[in-house]
Backbone as ProteinMPNN parsed JSONL, in Angstrom:
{"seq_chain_A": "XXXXXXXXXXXXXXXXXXXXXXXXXXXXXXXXXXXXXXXXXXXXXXXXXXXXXXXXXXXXXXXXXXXXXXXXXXXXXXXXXXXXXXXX", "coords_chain_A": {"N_chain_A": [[-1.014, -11.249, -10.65], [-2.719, -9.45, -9.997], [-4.377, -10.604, -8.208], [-2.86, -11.618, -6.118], [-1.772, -9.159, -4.844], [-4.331, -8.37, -3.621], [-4.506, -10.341, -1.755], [-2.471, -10.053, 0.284], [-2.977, -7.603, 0.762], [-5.274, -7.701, 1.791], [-4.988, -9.29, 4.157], [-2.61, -8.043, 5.438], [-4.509, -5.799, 6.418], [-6.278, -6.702, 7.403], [-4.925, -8.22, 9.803], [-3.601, -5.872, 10.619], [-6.443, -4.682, 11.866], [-7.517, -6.818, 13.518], [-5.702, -6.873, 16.047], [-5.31, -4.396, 16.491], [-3.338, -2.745, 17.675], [-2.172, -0.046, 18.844], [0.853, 0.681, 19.811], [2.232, -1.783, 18.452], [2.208, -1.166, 15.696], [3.019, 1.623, 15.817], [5.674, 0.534, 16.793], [6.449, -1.01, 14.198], [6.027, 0.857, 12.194], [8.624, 2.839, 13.241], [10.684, 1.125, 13.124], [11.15, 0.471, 10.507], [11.583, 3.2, 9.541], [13.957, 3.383, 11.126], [15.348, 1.844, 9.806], [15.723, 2.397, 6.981], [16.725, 1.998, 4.617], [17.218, -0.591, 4.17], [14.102, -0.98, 3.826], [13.678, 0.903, 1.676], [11.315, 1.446, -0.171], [8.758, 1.135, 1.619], [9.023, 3.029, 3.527], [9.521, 5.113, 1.809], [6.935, 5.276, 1.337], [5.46, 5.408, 3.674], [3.529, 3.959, 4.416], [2.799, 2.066, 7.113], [2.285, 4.324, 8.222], [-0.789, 5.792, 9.54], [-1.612, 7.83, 10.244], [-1.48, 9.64, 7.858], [-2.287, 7.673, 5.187], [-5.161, 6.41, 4.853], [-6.221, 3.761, 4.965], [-8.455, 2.793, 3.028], [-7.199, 4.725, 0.279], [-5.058, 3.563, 0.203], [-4.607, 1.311, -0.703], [-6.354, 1.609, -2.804], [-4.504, 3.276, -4.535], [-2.404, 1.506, -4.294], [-3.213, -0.151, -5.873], [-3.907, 1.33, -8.987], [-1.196, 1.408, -9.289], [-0.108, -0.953, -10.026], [-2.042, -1.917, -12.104], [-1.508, 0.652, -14.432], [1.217, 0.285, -14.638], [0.794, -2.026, -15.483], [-0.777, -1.869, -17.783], [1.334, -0.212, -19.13], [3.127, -2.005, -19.891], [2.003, -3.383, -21.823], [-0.623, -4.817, -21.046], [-4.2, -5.502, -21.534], [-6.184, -3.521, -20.42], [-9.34, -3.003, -18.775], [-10.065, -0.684, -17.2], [-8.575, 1.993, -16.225], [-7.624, 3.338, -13.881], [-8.766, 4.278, -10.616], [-8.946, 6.251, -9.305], [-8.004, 9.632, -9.733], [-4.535, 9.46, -10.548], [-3.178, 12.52, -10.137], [-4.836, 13.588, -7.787], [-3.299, 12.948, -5.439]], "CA_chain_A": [[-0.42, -10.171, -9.911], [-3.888, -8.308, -8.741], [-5.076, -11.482, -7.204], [-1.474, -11.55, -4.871], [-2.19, -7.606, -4.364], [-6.003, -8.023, -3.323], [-4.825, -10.988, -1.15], [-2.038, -9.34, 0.438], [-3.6, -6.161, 1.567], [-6.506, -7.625, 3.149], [-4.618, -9.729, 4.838], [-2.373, -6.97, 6.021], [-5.245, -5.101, 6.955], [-7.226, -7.755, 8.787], [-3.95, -8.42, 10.839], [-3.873, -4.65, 12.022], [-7.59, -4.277, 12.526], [-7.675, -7.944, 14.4], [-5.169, -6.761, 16.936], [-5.52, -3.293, 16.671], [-2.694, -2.346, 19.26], [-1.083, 0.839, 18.183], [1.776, -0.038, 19.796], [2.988, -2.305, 17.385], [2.155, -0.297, 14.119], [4.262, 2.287, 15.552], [7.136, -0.121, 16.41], [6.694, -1.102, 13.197], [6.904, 2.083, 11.661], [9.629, 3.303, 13.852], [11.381, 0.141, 12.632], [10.887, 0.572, 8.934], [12.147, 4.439, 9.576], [15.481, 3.395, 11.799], [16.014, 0.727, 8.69], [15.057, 2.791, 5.898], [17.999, 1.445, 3.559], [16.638, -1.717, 3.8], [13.075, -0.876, 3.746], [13.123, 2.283, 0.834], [9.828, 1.248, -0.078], [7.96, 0.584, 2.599], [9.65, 4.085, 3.919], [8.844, 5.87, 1.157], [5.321, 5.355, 1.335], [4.598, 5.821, 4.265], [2.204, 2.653, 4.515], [2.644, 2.09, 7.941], [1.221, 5.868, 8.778], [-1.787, 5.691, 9.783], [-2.389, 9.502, 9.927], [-0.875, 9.598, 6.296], [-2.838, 6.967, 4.066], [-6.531, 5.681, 4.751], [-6.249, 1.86, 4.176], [-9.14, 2.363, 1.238], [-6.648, 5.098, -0.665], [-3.52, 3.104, 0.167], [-4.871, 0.099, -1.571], [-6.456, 1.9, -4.424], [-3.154, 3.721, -4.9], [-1.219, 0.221, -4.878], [-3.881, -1.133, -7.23], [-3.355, 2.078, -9.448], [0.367, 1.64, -9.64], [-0.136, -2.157, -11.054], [-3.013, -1.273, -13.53], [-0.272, 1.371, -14.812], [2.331, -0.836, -14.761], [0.916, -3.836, -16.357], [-0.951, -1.138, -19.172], [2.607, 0.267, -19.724], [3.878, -3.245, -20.179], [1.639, -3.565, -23.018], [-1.077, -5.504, -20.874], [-4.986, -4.916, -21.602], [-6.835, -3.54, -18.885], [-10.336, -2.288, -19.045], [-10.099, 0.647, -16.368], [-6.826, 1.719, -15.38], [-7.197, 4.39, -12.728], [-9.797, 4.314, -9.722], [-8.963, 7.705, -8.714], [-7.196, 10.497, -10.628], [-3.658, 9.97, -9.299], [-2.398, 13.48, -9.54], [-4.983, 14.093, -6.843], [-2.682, 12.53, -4.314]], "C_chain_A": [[-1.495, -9.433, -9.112], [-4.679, -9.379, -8.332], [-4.018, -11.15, -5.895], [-1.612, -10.279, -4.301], [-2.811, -8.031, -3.088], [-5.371, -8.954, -1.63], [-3.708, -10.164, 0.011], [-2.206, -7.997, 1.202], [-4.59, -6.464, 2.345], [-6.161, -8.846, 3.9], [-3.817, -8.976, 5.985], [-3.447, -6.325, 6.752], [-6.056, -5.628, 7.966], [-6.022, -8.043, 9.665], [-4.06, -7.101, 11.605], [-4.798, -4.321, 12.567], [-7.914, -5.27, 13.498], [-6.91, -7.329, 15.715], [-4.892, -5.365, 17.357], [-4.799, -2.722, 17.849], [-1.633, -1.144, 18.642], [0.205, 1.498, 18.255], [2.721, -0.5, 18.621], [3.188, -1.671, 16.169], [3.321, 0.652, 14.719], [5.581, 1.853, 15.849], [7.433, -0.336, 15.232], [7.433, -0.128, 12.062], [7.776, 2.647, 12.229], [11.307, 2.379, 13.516], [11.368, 0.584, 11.44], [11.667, 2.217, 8.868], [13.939, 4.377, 9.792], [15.77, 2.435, 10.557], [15.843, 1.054, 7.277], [16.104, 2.421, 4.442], [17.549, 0.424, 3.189], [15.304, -2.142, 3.403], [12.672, 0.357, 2.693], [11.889, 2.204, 0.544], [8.587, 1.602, 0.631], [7.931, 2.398, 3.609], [9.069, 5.181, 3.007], [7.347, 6.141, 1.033], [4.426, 5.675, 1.904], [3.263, 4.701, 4.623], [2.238, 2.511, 5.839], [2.046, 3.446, 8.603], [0.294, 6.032, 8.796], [-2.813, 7.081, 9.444], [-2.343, 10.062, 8.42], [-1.875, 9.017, 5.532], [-4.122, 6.01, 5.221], [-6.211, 4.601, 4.373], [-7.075, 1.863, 2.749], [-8.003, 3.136, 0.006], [-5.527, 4.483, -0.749], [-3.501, 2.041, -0.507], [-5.447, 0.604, -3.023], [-5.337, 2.616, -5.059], [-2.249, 2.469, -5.597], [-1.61, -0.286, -6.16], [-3.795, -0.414, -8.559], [-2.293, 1.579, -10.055], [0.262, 0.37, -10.661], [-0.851, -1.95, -12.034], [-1.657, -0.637, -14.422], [0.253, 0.68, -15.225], [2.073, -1.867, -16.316], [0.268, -2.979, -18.039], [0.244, -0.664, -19.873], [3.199, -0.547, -20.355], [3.055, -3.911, -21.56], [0.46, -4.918, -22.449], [-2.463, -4.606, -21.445], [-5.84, -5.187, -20.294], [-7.878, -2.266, -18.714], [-10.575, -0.507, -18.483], [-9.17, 0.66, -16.003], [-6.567, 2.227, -13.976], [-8.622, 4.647, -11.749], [-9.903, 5.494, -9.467], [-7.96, 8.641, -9.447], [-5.752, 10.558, -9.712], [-2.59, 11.063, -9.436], [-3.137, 14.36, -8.304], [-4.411, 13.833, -5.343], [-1.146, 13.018, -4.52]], "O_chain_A": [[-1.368, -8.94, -7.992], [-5.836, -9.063, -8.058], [-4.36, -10.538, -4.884], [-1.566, -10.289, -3.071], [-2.314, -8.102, -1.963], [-5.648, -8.462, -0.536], [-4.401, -9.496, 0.778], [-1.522, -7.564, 2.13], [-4.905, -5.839, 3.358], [-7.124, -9.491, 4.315], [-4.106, -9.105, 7.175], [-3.224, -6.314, 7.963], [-6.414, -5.159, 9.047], [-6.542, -8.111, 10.779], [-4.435, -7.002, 12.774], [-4.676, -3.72, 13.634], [-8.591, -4.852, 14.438], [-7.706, -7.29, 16.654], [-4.321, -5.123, 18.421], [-5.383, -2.289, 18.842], [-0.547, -1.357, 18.103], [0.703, 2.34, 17.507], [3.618, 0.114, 18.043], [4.297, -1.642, 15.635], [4.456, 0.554, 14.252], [6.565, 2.45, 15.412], [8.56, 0.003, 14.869], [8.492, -0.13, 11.434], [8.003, 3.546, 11.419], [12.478, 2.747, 13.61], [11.893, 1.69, 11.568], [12.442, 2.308, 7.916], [14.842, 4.909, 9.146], [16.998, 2.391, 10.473], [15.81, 0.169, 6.422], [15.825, 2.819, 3.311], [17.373, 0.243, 1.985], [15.084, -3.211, 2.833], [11.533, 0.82, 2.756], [11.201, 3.056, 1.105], [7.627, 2.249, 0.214], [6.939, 2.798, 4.218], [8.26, 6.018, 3.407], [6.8, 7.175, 0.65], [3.292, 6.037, 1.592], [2.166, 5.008, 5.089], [1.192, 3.095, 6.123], [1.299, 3.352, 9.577], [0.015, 6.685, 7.79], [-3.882, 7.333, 8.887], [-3.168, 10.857, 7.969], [-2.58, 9.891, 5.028], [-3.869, 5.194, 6.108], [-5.852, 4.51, 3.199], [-6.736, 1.297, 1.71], [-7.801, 2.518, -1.04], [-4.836, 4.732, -1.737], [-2.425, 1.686, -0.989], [-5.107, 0.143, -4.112], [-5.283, 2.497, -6.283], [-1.691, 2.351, -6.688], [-0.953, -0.68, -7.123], [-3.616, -1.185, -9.501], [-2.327, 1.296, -11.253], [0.474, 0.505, -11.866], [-0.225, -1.753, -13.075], [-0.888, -1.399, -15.008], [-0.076, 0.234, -16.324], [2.618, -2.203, -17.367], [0.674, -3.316, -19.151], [0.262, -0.674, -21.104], [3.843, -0.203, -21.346], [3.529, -4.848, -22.202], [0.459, -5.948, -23.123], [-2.322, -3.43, -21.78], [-6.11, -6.14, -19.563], [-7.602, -1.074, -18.578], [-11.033, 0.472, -19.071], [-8.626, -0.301, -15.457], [-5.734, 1.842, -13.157], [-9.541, 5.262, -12.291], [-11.047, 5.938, -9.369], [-6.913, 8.059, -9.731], [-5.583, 11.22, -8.688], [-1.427, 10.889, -9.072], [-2.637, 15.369, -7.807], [-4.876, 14.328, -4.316], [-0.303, 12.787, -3.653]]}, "name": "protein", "num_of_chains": 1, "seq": "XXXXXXXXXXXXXXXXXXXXXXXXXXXXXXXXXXXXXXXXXXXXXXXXXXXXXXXXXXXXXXXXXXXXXXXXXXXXXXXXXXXXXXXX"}
């Protein structure tokens, strides 16, 4: 699961910094907003917002949530939390 993450995000991220047209990000997000039923997620998060979430906290956030997750689920997992997340 935090291999598919890792790979995932910096793939994402090398796609928007490769073409870097900010344009598209905000079609994107303007899309993801007008479709937000279908996209709650993606909507909720705010991931496409640029002015919103720093790519480094938006990935240590995601990576966060799984840590969590998989510790809740009764996984073992040496460090759980990169950053204290009630500072976000």
């Amino acid at each position: 699961m935090v291999a598919n993450y890792v790979i995932g995000a910096a793939l994402t991220e090398a796609t928007w910094h490769r073409f870097a047209d900010p344009e598209a990000r905000a079609a994107a997000r303007a899309h993801v907003a007008a479709n937000a039923g279908a996209y709650p997620t993606l909507d909720a998060s705010g991931h496409l917002d640029g002015a919103r979430w720093d790519d480094d906290v938006l990935f240590e956030e995601g990576l966060n949530g799984i840590l969590l997750a998989a510790a809740r689920a009764g996984g073992t997992v040496s460090k759980l939390v990169l950053r204290n997340p009630t500072e976000f």
